[in-house]
C-alpha positions in Angstrom: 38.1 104.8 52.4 37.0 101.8 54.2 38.2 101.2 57.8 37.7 97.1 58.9 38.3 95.7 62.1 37.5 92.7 64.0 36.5 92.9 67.2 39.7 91.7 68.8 41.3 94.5 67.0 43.7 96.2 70.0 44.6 99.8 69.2 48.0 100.6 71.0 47.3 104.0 70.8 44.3 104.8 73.2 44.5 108.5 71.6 44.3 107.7 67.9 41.8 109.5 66.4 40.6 108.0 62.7 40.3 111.5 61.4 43.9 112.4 61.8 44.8 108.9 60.8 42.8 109.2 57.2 44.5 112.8 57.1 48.0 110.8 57.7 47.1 108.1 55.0 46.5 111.2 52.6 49.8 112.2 53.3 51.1 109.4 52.8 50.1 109.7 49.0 49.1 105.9 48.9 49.0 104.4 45.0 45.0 103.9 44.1 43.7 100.4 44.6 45.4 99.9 48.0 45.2 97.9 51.0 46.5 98.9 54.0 47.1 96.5 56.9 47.3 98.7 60.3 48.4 95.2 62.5 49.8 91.9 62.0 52.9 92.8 60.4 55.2 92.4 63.4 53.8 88.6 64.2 55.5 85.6 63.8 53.4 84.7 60.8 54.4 87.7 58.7 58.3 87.3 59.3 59.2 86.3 55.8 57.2 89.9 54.3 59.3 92.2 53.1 59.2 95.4 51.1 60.7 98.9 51.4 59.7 101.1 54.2 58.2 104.9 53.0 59.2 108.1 54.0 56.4 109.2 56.1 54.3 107.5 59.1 51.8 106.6 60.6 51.5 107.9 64.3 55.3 107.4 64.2 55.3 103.7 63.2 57.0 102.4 59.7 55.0 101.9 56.8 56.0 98.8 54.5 55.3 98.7 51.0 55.3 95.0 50.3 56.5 93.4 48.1 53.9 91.5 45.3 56.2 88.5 45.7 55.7 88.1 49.7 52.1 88.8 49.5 51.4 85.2 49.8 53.6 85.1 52.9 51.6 87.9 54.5 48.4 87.2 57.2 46.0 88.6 59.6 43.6 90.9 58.2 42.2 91.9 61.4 42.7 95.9 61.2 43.2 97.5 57.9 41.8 100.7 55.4 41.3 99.8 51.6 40.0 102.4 49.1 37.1 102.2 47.1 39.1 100.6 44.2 40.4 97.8 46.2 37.2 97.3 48.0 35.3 96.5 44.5 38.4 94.5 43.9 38.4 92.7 47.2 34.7 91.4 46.1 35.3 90.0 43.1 38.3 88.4 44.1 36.3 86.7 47.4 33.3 85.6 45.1 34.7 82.4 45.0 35.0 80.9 48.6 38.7 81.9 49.4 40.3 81.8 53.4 39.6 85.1 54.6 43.0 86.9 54.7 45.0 84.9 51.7 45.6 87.6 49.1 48.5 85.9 47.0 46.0 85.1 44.3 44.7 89.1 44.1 47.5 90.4 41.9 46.0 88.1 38.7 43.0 90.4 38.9 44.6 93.9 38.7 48.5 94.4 38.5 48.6 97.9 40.1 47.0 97.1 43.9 49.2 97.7 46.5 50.0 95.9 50.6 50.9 98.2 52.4 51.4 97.4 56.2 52.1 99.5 60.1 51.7 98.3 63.3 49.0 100.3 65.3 46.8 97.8 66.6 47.5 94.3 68.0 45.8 91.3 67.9 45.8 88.4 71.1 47.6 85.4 71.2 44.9 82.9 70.4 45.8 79.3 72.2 45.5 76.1 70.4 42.2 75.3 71.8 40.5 78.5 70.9 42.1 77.8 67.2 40.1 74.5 66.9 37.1 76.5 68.2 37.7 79.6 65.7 35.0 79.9 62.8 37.7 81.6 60.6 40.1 78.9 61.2 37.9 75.9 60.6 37.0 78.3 57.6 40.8 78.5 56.6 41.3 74.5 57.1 38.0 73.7 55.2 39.4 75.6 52.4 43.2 74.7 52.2 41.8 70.9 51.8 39.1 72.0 48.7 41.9 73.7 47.0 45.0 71.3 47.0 47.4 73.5 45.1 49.1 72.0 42.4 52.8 71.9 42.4 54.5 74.6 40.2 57.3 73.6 37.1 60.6 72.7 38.8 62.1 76.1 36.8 59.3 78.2 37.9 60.0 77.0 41.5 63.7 77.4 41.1 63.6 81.3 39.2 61.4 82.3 42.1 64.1 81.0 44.8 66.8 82.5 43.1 64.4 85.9 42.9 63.6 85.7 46.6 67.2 85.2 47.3 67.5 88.4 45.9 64.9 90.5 47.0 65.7 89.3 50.8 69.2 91.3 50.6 68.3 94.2 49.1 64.4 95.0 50.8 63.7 95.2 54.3 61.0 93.4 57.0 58.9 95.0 59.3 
């Protein structure tokens, strides 16, 4: 396993020790090809994720399996594990100049990754003028205006609604 954090990354748990957490991911019996997202799942940003929660835990918080559909809805990639598999993955997928934590896009390269997501480190409220000064949010801005998404077909649109609708009663958020 990979473990990546930035350096703002705030553990909540001044104790944890990343041995016993791999041995807890183990556990955990994670599918191949995974990412696994240890903060950002209880901001603002991320409130439209949702997934079903697994049986066990990490250092007693909830672990969310997400969803492929809410992928695109889900940010901050500031603490998280991936295994080898999604680490070759991850490189392919970021050799053409993508905004640094938007994954919706990764599940046309292999169908069997996985999100998975916990809350065990934190990330500071950034203010509006340290966002216009932020490298990775220039970086996300830059990018969102070279790749102007096309609208999707009014029925693609509307199937994914009515799919969302759905999914929103019967899976849970973080």
């Amino acid at each position: 396993y990979a473990c990546i954090f930035e350096f703002v990354a705030q553990c909540l748990n001044d104790d944890l020790d990343l041995d016993i957490l791999e041995t807890n991911i183990i556990a955990l019996n994670l599918n191949p090809r995974f990412l696994l997202s240890l903060g950002g799942i209880q901001l603002k940003s991320n409130r439209k994720v949702r997934g079903r929660f697994l049986d066990g835990m990490l250092d007693n918080k909830a672990v969310l399996d997400i969803h492929p559909i809410y992928w695109r809805h889900f940010f901050y990639a500031y603490a998280y594990v991936v295994d080898r598999e999604m680490a070759k993955i991850l490189l392919t997928y970021h050799e053409k100049p993508r905004c640094y934590d938007s994954l919706a896009k990764i599940y046309d390269l292999d169908k069997n990754i996985k999100f998975y997501a916990t809350h065990l480190f934190d990330h500071p409220e950034i203010s509006d003028e340290l966002l216009d000064k932020s490298y990775l949010e220039q970086e996300r801005r830059l990018l969102n205006q070279n790749n102007l998404h096309s609208k999707k077909p009014l029925f693609i649109r509307w199937k994914n609604s009515i799919l969302k609708r759905i999914l929103n009663l019967i899976l849970s958020k973080y």
